[in-house]
C-alpha positions as CSV (number, residue, x, y, z in Angstrom):
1,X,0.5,-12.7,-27.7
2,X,0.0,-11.1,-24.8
3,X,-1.4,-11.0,-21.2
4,X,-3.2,-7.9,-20.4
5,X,-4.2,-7.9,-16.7
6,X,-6.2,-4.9,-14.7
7,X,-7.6,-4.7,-11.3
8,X,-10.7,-2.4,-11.3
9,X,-13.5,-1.5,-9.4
10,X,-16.4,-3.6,-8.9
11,X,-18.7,-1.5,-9.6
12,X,-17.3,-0.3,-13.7
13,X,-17.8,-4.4,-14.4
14,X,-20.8,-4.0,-16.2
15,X,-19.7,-1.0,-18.7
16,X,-16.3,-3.1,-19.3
17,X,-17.8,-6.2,-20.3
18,X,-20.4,-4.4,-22.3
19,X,-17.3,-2.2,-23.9
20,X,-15.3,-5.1,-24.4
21,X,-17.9,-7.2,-25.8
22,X,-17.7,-4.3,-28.2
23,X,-14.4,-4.5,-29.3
24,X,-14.5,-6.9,-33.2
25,X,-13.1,-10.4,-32.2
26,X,-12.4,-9.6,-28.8
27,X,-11.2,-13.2,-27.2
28,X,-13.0,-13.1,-24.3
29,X,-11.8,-12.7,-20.5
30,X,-11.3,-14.0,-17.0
31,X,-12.2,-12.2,-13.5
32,X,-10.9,-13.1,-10.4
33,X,-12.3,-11.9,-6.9
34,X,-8.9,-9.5,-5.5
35,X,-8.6,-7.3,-2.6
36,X,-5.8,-4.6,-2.5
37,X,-5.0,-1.2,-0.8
38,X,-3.1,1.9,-2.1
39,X,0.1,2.8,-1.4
40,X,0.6,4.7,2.1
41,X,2.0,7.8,0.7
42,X,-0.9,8.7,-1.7
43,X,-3.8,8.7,0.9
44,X,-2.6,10.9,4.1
45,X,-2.3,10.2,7.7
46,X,-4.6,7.0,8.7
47,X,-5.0,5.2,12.3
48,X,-3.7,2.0,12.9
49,X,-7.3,0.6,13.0
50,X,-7.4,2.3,9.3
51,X,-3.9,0.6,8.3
52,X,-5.4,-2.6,9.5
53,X,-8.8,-3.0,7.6
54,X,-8.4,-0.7,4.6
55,X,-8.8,-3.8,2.0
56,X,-10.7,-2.7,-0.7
57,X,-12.7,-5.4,-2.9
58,X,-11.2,-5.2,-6.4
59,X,-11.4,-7.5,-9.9
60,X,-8.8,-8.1,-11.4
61,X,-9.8,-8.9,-15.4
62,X,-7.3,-11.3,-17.6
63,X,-7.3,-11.0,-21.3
64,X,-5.0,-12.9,-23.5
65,X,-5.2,-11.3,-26.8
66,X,-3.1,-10.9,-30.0
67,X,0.0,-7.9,-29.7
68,X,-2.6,-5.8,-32.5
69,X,-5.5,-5.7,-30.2
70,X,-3.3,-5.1,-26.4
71,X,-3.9,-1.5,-27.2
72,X,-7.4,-0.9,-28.1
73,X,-8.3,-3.1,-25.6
74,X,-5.9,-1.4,-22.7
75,X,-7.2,1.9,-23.9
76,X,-10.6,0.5,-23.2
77,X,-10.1,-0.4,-19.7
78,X,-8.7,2.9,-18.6
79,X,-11.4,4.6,-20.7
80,X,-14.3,2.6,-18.8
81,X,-13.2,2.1,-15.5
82,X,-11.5,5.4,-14.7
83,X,-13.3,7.7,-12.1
84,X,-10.1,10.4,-11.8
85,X,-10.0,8.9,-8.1
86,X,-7.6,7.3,-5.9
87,X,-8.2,3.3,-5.7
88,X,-9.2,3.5,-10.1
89,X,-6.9,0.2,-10.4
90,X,-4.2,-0.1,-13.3
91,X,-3.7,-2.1,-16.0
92,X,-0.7,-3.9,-17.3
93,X,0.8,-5.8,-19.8
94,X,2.6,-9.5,-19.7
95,X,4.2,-11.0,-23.0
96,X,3.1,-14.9,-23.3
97,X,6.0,-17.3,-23.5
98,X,3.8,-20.1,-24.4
99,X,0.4,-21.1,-24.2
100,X,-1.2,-25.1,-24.6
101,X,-4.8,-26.1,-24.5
102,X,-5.4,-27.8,-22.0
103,X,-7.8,-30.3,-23.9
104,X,-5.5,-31.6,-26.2
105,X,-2.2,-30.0,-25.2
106,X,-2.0,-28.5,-28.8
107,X,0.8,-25.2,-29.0
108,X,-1.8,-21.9,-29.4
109,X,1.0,-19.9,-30.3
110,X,2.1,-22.1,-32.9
111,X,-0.3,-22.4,-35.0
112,X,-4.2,-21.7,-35.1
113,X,-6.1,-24.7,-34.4
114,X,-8.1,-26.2,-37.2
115,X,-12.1,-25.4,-37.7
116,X,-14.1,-28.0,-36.2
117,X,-17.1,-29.8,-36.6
118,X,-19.6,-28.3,-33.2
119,X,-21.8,-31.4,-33.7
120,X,-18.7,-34.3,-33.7
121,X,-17.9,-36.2,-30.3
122,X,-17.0,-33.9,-27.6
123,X,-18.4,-30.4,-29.1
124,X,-15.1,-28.3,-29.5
């Protein structure tokens, strides 16, 4: 299991979830509101004013996913949300120690958790 993380433009959001949505039995994502700047050395000579306010709004996208999908779905970020431009984001990968649900404490990793009933007490 692994963690694939990716801060990205704004703007792609729409074309990644629609591409990712795409992808057979992809397990879904989280986005988190990020701000960032590049490093120093890859944009030129800037003011101080520029140094000072150059925070650029940026998502940062969290898939956990099994190690045979990291790749397709990797490939899929830097497919979709690649403009050839300075400021694109990046995309990494994080191996998962552990994970627990949070509902019931069970060990994802260790096992998958049984089918359920959607219409029992407490819906899944």
């Amino acid at each position: 299991m692994k963690e694939i993380r990716a801060i990205v433009r704004p703007n792609r959001l729409p074309l990644l979830r629609e591409a990712l949505r795409g992808i057979p039995n992809f397990p879904g994502l989280t986005l988190l509101k990020a701000e960032g700047f590049t490093a120093p050395a890859a944009v030129g000579k800037r003011t101080v004013r520029e140094e000072l306010t150059d925070y650029t709004p940026k998502i940062m996208v969290t898939v956990l996913a099994d190690d045979d999908m990291v790749e397709e779905i990797r490939n899929t970020i830097i497919m979709i949300c690649s403009t050839g431009q300075i400021g694109d984001g990046i995309v990494w990968t994080v191996p998962i120690a552990t994970m627990h649900r949070i509902r019931n404490g069970s060990d994802m990793l260790a096992e998958p958790e049984p089918a359920q009933n959607k219409l029992t007490k407490g819906g899944g």
